[in-house]
C-alpha positions in Angstrom: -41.2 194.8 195.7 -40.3 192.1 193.0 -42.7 191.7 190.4 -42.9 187.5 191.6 -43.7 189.0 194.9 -46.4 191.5 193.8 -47.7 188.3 191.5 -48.1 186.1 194.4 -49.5 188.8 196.5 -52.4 189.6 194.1 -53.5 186.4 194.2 -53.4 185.7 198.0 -56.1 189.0 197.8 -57.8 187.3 195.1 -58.3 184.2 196.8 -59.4 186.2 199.5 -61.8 187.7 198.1 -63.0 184.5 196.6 -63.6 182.6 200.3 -66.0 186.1 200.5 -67.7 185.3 197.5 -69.9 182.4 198.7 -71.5 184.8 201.7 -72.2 187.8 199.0 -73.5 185.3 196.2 -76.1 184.4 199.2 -76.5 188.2 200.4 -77.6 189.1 197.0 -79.8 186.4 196.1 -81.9 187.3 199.1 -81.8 190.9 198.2 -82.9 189.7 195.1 -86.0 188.0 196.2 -86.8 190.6 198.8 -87.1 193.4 196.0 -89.4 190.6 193.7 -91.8 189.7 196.2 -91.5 193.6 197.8 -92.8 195.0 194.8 -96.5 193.7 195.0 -96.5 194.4 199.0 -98.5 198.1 199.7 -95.8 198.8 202.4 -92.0 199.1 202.3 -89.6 196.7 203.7 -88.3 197.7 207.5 -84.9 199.1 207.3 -82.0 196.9 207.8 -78.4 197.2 207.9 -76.1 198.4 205.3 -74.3 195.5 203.7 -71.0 197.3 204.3 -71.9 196.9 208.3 -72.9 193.5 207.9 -70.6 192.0 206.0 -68.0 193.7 208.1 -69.3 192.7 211.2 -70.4 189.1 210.1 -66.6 188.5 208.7 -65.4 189.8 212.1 -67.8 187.4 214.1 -66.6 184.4 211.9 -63.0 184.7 212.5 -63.7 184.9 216.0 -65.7 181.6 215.5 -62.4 180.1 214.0 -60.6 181.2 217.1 -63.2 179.2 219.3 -63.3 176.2 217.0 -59.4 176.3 217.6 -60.3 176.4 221.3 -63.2 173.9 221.8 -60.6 171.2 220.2 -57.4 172.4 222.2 -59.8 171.7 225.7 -61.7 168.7 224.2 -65.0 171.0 225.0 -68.6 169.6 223.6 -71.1 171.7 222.4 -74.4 171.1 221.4 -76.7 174.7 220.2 -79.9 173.7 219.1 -82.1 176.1 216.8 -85.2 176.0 216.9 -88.1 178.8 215.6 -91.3 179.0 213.5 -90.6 178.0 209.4 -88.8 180.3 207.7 -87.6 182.1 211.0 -84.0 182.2 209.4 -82.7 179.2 211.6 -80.6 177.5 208.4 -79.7 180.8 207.5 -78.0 181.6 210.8 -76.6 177.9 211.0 -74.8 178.2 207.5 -73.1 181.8 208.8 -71.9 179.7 212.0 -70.5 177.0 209.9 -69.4 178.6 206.7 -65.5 179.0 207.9 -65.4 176.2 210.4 -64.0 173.0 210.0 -66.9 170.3 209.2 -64.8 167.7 211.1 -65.2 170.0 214.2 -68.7 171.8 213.7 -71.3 169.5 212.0 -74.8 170.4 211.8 -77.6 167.6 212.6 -81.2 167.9 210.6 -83.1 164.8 211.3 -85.9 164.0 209.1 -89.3 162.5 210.2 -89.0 159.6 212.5 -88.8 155.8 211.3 -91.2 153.6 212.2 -88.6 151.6 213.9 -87.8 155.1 215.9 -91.8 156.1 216.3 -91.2 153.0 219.1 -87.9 154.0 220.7 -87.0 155.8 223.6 -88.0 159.3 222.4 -84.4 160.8 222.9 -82.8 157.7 221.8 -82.8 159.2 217.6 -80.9 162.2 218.8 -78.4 160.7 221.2 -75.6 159.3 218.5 -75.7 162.5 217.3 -73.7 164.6 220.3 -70.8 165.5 220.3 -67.7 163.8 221.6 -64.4 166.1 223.1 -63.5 168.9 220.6 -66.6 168.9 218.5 -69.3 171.2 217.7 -73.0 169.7 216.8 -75.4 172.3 215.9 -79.1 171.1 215.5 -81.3 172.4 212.9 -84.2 171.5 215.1 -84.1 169.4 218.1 -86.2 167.5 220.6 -88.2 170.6 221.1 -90.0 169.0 217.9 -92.2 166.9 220.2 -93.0 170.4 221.8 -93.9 172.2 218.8 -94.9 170.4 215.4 -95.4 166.6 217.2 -98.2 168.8 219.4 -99.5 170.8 216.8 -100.2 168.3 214.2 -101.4 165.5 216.4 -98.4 163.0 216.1 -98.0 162.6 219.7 -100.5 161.8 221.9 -101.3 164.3 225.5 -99.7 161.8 227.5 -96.4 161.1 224.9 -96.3 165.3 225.2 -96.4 165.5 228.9 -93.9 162.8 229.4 -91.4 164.8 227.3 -92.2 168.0 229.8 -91.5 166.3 232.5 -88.4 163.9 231.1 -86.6 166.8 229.1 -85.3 169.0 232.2 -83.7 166.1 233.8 -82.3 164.7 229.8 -80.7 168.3 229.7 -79.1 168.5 233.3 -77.6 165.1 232.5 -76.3 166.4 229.8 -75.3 169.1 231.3 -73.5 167.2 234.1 -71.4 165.4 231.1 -70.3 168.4 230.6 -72.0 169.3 227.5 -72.1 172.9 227.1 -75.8 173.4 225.6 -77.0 176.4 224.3 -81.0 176.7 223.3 -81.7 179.4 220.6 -85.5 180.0 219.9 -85.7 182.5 216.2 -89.0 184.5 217.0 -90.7 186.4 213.9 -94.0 187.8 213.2 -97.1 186.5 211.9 -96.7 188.8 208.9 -92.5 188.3 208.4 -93.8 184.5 208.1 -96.2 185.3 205.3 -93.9 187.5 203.4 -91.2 184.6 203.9 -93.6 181.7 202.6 -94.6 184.2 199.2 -90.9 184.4 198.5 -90.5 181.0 198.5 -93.9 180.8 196.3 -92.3 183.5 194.1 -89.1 181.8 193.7 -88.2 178.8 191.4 -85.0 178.3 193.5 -86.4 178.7 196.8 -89.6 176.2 196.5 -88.3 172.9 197.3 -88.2 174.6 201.1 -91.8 174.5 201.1 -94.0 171.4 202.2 -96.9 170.8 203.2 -96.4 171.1 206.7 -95.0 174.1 206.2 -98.1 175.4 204.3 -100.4 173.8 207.9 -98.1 175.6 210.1 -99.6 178.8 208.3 -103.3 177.6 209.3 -102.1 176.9 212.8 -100.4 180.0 213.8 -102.0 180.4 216.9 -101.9 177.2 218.2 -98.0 177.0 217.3 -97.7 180.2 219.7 -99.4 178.4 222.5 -97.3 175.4 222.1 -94.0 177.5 222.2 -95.2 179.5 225.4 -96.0 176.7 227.0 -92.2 175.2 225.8 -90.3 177.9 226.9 -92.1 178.2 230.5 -91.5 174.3 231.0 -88.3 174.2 229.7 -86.4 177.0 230.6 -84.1 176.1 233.5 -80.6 177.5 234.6 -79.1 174.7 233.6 -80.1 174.8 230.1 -82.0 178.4 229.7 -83.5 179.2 226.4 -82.3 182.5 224.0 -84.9 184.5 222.1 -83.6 185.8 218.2 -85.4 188.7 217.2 -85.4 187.4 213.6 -87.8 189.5 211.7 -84.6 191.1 210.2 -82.2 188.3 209.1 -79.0 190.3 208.9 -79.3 191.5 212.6 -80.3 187.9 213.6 -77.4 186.4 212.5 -75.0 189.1 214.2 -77.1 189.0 217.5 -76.7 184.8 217.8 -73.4 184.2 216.5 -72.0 187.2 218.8 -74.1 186.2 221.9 -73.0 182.4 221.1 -69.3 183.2 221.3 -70.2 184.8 224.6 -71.4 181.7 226.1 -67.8 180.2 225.7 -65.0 181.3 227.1 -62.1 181.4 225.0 -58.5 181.9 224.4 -56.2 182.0 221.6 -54.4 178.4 220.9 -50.7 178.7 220.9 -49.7 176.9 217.3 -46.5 176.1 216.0 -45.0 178.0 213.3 -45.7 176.0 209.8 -43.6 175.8 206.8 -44.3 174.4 203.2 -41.9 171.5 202.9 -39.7 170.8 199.7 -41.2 169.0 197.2 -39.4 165.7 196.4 -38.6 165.5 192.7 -37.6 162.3 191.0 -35.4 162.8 187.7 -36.9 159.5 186.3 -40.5 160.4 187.2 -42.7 161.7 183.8 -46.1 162.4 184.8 -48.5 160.8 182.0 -51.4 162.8 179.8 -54.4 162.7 180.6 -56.5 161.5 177.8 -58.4 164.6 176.2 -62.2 163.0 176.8 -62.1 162.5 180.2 -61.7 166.4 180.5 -64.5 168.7 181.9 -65.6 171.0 178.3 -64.7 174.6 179.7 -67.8 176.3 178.4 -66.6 179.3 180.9 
């Protein structure tokens, strides 16, 4: 092997090993917090799996996500996968593991924040509707509808009669979304009433990790109960064949993620995309071209 060959081998592992970077820098920031706030808890952290089985296992699961992206845009397929759970049941973290290595052209995510006052008065589906998908795109919500089912309830900012309407009016919203042929996919991220507290103190604990806590999510800590009566009551109503709903067992993270990204590539049937074989063109070089200097202040200073 040359010595330009080995040269441009090295760094095709380097960058690599780079586009893995981002998904450990995240793994060990966790870790991180889990042993800070673990050291003033009497009782030892459940077991969970060996990073060298999750990454392995996670990287394996995301190229098989590339290979349905590849597929959802070769069939024009449209997919909606709502996620939906308590605060802090590891919802965002499982949604950034599904979209890390996807295209955001093709897989977007959709987090809608409290309603205008304009939208308080609309149609109550109407704020979510521009936001599905058209043929050969992926639109993953970071909560959903179900809002009006859980925190709307909860906290009082529907009324009994805005709640039941949305029992009643959701089923047939899904089947006709169904019959569009949306493929929809309903993931509910279950944890315990103790996971929750530990979450909410490493957020406390954390610097980095507070601006994920607001006030509702501190009320959703006094309401515990009444947030597990709301989502019985959800998933009885709402579960249907046509759009069933998917418990997570979320209490550990690492399985979560594994568990619903391997179940979701289950739902969709997939094939590999035949691709034609791509080649780096020449570049064009111009002998009177002389590319000008950039002026030294507009660079970045390279403290590192």
């Amino acid at each position: 092997m040359s010595r330009t060959h080995q040269d441009q081998l090295n760094r095709i592992k380097a960058e690599i090993a780079d586009s893995f970077d981002e998904e450990l820098e995240m793994q060990m920031e966790e870790d991180r917090l889990d042993d800070l706030v673990a050291e003033g808890m009497s009782e030892p952290a459940e077991q969970t799996l060996e990073r060298k089985i999750y990454f392995r296992e996670l990287f394996r699961l995301q190229h098989e996500l590339v290979r349905l992206q590849d597929w959802v845009q070769h069939k024009k397929l449209k997919v909606v996968v709502l996620f939906e759970g308590r605060d802090s049941a590891g919802k965002g973290g499982a949604i950034k593991r599904v979209t890390q290595r996807l295209n955001p052209r093709v897989c977007r995510t959709v987090a809608l924040p409290a309603p205008t006052e304009r939208e308080r008065h609309q149609w109550y589906f109407q704020r979510y509707v521009p936001h599905l998908p058209t043929g050969g795109e992926i639109v993953l919500f970071d909560r959903s509808w179900y809002n009006r089912a859980g925190v709307e309830r909860v906290m009082g900012f529907c009324t009994p009669d805005e709640l039941e309407e949305f029992f009643r009016s959701v089923p047939e919203f899904e089947r006709m979304l169904v019959r569009s042929g949306i493929v929809l996919i309903k993931y509910w991220f279950s944890i315990t009433d103790e996971e929750q507290e530990f979450r909410f103190n490493m957020r406390i604990h954390d610097p980095l990790k507070q601006w994920k806590l607001s006030p509702m999510d501190m009320e959703s800590r006094v309401h515990w109960e009444e947030y597990t009566k709301a989502k019985e009551e959800m998933l009885a109503r709402t579960h249907s064949p046509d759009a069933p709903w998917w418990v997570v067992q979320a209490v550990d993270k690492k399985r979560a993620r594994l568990n619903c990204i391997a179940h979701l590539l289950e739902q969709i049937p997939y094939e590999d995309v035949p691709k034609p074989e791509i080649q780096l063109p020449d570049r064009i070089r111009n002998a009177d071209y002389n590319r000008a200097p950039v002026p030294p202040e507009m660079y970045v200073p390279e403290r590192y």
